[in-house]
N, C-alpha and C positions, 0 to 999 in steps of 0.2 A: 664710698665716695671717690669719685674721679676729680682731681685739681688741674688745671693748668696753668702755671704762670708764663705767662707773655714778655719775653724781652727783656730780662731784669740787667744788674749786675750781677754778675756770682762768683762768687770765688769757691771754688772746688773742695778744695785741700785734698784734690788727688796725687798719682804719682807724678804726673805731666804738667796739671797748671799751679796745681798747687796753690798761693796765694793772691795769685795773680789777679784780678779781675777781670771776666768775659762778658760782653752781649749775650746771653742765652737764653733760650723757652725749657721749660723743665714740665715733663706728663708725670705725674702721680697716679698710680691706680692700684686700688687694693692694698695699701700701705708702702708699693713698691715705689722707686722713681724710675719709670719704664722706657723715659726717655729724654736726653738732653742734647737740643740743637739748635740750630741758626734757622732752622727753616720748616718749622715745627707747627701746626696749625693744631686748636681744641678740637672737640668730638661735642657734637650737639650735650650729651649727659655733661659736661663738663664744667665744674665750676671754676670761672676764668676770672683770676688777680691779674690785675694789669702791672708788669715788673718797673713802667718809665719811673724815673727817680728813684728806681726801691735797690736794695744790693739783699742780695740772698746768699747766705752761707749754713754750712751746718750747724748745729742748736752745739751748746759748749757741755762737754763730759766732766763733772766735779766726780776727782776721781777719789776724792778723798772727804766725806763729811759725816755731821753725827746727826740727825735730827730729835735724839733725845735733849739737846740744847736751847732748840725754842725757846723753850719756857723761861730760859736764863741768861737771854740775851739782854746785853749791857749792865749785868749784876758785877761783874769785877774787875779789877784793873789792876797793874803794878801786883802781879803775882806769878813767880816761876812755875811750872807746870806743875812738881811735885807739889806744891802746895798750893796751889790750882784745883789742882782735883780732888784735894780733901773736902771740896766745896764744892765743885760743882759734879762731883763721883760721888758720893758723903760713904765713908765707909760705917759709919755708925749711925744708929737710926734706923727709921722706917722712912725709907725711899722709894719703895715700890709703888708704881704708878696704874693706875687704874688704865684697865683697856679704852673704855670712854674716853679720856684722856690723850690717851695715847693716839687716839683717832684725832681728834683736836689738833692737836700738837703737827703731825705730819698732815695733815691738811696744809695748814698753813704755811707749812715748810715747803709742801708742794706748790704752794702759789706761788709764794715770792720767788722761791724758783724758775718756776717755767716764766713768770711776767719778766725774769731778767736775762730770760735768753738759754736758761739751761732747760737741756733734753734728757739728760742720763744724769740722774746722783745714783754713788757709791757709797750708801748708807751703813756704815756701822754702827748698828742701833744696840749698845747698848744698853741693858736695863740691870739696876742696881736692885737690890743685891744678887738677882738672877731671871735669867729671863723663860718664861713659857709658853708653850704652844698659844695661847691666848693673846698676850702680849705680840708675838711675831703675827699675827693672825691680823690683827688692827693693823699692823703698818703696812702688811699686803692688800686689804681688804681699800685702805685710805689709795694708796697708790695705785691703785685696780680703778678707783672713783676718778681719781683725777686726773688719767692718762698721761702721766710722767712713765718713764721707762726708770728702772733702777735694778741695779743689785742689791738683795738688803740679807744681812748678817744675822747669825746668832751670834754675837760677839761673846766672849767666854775667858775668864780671868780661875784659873782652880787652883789656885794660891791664896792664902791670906796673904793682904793687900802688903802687909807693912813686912814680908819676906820676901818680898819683891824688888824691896829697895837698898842700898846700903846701907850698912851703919844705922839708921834709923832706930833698931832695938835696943841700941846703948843708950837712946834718951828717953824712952819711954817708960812710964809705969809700968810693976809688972802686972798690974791688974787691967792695965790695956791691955798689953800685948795679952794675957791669957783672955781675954773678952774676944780681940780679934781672930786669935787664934780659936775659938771657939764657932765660930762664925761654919754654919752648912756652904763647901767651891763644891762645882761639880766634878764628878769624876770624869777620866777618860772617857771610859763605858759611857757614862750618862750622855756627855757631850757629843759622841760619834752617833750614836741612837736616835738624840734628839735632832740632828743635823740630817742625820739619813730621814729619818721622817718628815723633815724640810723639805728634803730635795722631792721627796715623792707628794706631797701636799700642795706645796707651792711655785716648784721649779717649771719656769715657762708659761705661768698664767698671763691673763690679760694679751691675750696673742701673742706670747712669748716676749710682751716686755717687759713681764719680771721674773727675776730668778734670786735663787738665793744663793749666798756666798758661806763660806766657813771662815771667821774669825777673832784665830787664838790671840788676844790682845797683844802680846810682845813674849816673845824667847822667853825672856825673864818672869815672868806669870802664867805660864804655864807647865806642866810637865812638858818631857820631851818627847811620850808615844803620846801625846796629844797633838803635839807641834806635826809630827810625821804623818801621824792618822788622819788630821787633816789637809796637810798636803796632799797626802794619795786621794783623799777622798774628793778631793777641788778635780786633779786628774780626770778619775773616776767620772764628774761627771759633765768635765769641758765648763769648770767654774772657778773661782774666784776665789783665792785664797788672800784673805789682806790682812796684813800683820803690822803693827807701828814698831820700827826698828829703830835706832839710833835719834831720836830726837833730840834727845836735850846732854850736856855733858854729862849729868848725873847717870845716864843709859850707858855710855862710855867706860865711867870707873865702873859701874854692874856688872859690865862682863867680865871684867878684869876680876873684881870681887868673886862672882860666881863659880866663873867657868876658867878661869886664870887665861882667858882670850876674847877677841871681840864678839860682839853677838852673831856677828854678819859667818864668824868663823866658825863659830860655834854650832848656826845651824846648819852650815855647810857639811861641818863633820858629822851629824846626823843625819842628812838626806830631807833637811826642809827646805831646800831652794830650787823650784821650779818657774818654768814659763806661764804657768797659772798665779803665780805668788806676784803682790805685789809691795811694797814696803811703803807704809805711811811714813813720808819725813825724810830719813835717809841723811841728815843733816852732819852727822858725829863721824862721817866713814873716812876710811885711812885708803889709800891707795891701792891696798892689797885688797880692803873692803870690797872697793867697785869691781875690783877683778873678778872676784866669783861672783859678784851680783851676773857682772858681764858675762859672765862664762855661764851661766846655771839659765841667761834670757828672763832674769826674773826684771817688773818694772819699780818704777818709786814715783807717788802722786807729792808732786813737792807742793809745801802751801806756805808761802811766803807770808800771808800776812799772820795767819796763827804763828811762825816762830816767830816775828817781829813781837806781836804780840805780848805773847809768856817770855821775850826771852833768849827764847832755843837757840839760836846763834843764828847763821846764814850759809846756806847748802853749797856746795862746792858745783854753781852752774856748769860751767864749763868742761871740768874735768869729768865729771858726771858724762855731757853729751860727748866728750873726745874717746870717752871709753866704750860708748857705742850700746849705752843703758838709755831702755824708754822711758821716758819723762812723760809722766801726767798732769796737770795743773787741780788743786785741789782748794776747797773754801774753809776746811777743816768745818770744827761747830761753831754756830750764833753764841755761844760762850767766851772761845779763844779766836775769834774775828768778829763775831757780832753780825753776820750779814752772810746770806749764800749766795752774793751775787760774786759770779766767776767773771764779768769785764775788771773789776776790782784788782781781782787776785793777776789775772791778765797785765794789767795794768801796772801792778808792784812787780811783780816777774821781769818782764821787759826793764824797770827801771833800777830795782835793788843790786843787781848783779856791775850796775855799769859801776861802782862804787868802790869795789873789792877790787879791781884791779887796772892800771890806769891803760895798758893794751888796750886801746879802741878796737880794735880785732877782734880781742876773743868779748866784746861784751855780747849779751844774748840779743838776739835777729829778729825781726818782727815773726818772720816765716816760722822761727823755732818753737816760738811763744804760742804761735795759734796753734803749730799743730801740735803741742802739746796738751793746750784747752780741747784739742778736739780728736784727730786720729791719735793719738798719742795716749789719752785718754783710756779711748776706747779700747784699744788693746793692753792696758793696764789691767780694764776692766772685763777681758777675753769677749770684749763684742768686733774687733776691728774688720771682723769680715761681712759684718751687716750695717755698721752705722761709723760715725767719723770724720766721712767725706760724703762729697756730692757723685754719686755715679749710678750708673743703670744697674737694677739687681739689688742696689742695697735698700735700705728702709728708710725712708721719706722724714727723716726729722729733722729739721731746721727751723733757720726764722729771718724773717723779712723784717729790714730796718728801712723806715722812711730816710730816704736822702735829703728831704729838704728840710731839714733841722739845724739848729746851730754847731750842733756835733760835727758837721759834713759840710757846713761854709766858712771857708771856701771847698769846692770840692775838690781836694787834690788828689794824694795815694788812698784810698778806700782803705786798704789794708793799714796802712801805717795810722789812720780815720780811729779805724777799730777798734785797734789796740791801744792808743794813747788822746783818744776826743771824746769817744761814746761811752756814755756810763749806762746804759739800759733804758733812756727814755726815745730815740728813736725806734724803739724796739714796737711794730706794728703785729705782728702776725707770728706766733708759733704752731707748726704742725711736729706731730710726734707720733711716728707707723699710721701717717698719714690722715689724722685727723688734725684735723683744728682746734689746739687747747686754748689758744690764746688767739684772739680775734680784736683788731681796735686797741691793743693795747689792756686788755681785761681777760681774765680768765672765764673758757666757756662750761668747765665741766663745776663748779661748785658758785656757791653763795659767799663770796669773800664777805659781803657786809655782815653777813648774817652771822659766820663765824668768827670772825673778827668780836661782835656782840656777842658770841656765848662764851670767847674769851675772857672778856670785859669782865660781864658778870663773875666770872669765878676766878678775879685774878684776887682780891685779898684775901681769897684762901690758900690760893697756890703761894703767894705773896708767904703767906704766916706760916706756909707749911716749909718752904723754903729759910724763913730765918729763924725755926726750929732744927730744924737741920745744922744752918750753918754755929747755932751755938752748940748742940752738941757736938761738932768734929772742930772747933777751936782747942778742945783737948788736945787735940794733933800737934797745933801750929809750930807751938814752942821745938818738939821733937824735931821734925820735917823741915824747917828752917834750919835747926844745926846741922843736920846730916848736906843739906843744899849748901849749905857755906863750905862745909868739910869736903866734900863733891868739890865743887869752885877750885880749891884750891891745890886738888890734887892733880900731880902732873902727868898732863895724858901724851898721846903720838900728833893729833892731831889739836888744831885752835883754828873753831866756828864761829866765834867774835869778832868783831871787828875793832874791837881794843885789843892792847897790847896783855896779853896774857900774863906776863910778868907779874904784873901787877896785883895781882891777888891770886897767886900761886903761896904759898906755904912753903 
């Protein structure tokens, strides 16, 4: 299919305009955008959008989320991540999710996706208590259907869970902890094997807009020739290595516990930080931290509203971009945000940072903001040479926002529109490698009604299976709270809060 749109607004978010908004005509052909100008006429085969009122930019890169979540959106509140994820991770139990399911689940995560403007998720999918070929199979096969572009993970934890954290073994039963400890992680071996077998199965389906990523869940849960193995292996094959580092303080004292140094140091001194790597969160880092991030070219998908969320404290914006690290914008999971819409997370980004310090100057810049939703993103995500920005040669995915909406009246800065007016209902039109997922504001590749209804049907089961779960890993709670208090109050380098840290330091 050949597009042309006729005259629009657009903002680029190239090297030259960047933000900016133009007059332009933009030719789409074969997924490419082959052409963008002032003086640009269709081609009889051409299916011609009229641009008058409409602003075109590229579709936004969640460079950071889980869609194993779905299903557990708006289930909790008022819980720190450690004890978060006892609940919505369940380490005890049968948690294993049926492929069926699993098609479900990222269906619909692919909708409300593309219907809110996003083109690229950075899926870290994953599945408790372990994931297989089967399982990864459904969420390629779901996104192969519904022509979203994504990276998606083996995500891979080869640690019992509760050695992963600190302190947490002084309050537990020992009849937990040997139950946990009992528990089949994968091996190194297993997980390089399975991951190569990815790459060759899956890497570059759906005309190359999906591939899959390797990701070791955090420094601290996995080995360390895991951590490396697959670093080379992302290398190896021009992919995506995404690791959660420093999130929350309790990640902070961990390294100290573990490794008697930060994590960031730690995998520095083993060779797991590369330009393929990019760091979920990044929030807990010390100044030296950002140095070798900076130095190694590795990115971090910041997601503002998951740490507001759980907790996590608040990422050092500024110092982050002064140190000359890419910044991705990320929705984390419909668990710890409840939503994968990225104008959201856009929208917190731009505003949280202006709070932490009264410098007008260094607060964060509309321009910073988007191109981090977008080029920023995408080179997080080792796509930046095909998607990100508007330009000839790269891959046609974007979306067209009606301007005549209340978002956009009055019409002033479009950019500045974007980031602090529009929440995803001017959103008229998504293309993504050049087709059209999203047409009229509705999705053209699936049956939302219809899924949405097989939903329905089988939600008080998922419902009863879910708070079977969550009463079995209540066991936990008691432990994981005091180690999270003991965390709190131990004294670290750095304070991600926005309280005075004093204050409940020990």
């Amino acid at each position: 299919m050949s597009i042309f749109i006729r005259n629009a607004n657009v903002i680029t978010m190239d090297a030259i305009s960047g933000t900016t908004p133009l007059t332009r005509s933009i030719r789409i052909e074969n997924g490419v955008i082959t052409a963008i100008g002032t003086d640009l006429e269709p081609q009889p085969s051409d299916r011609v959008i009229d641009g008058r009122d409409r602003l075109v930019a590229p579709g936004f890169v969640n460079a950071h989320t889980h869609s194993w979540e779905m299903l557990y959106k708006g289930r909790y509140d008022n819980l720190p991540l450690e004890l978060w994820m006892a609940l919505s991770y369940p380490i005890l139990g049968d948690s294993r999710v049926a492929p069926d399911l699993i098609r479900l689940r990222t269906k619909l995560f692919a909708i409300e996706s593309l219907k809110a403007g996003v083109t690229t998720v950075v899926d870290d999918v994953l599945e408790t208590p372990g994931q297989d070929r089967e399982q990864l199979t459904a969420v390629f096969d779901s996104y192969d259907e519904l022509g979203i572009r994504a990276n998606i993970s083996g995500h891979v934890i080869s640690k019992p869970f509760i050695d992963t954290l600190p302190f947490v073994t002084e309050y537990l039963p020992d009849s937990i902890i040997k139950e946990v400890r009992g528990m089949s992680v994968p091996t190194t071996d297993e997980y390089l094997a399975f991951s190569r077998n990815a790459f060759g199965t899956h890497h570059g389906r759906g005309n190359g807009r999906l591939r899959y990523m390797v990701a070791p869940s955090g420094p601290q849960r996995v080995e360390s020739d895991l951590l490396v193995g697959a670093t080379e292996m992302a290398r190896e094959f021009d992919a995506e290595c995404h690791v959660h580092v420093l999130e929350t303080k309790t990640q902070l004292v961990t390294g100290d516990e573990m490794y008697g140094q930060s994590l960031v140091a730690y995998m520095n001194s083993i060779g797991a930080l590369s330009p393929n790597t990019t760091f979920a969160h990044g929030i807990w880092l010390t100044d030296a931290d950002m140095e070798m991030i900076a130095d190694a070219g590795t990115s971090i998908s910041h997601n503002p509203i998951s740490n507001l969320k759980l907790g996590s404290g608040i990422a050092a914006w500024r110092k982050l971009q002064n140190a000359g690290i890419n910044l991705g914008l990320g929705t984390d999971g419909c668990s710890s945000s409840d939503s994968p819409r990225m104008l959201d997370v856009i929208k917190m980004a731009a505003l949280l940072h202006k709070v932490t310090d009264p410098d007008y100057t260094s607060w964060p810049r509309v321009d910073e903001v988007l191109a981090a939703a977008t080029i920023g993103g995408a080179k997080s995500a080792v796509l930046d040479d095909s998607i990100g920005s508007l330009e000839v040669g790269k891959q046609a995915d974007l979306v067209i926002y009606n301007l005549e909406t209340m978002a956009f009246t009055p019409r002033q800065k479009l950019d500045n529109q974007l980031v602090y007016s529009e929440n995803g209902s001017s959103i008229e039109t998504v293309i993504v490698n050049g087709q059209i997922v999203v047409d009229g504001g509705e999705v053209t590749t699936a049956d939302e009604v219809a899924l949405r209804a097989e939903l329905t049907e089988r939600l008080d089961e998922i419902v009863a299976w879910q708070d079977n779960l969550d009463d079995q890993n209540k066991v936990l709670t008691d432990a994981f709270s005091k180690m999270y208090h003991r965390a709190m109050s131990t004294h670290g380098p750095v304070n991600r809060f926005s309280g005075d840290e004093k204050a409940w330091l020990a």
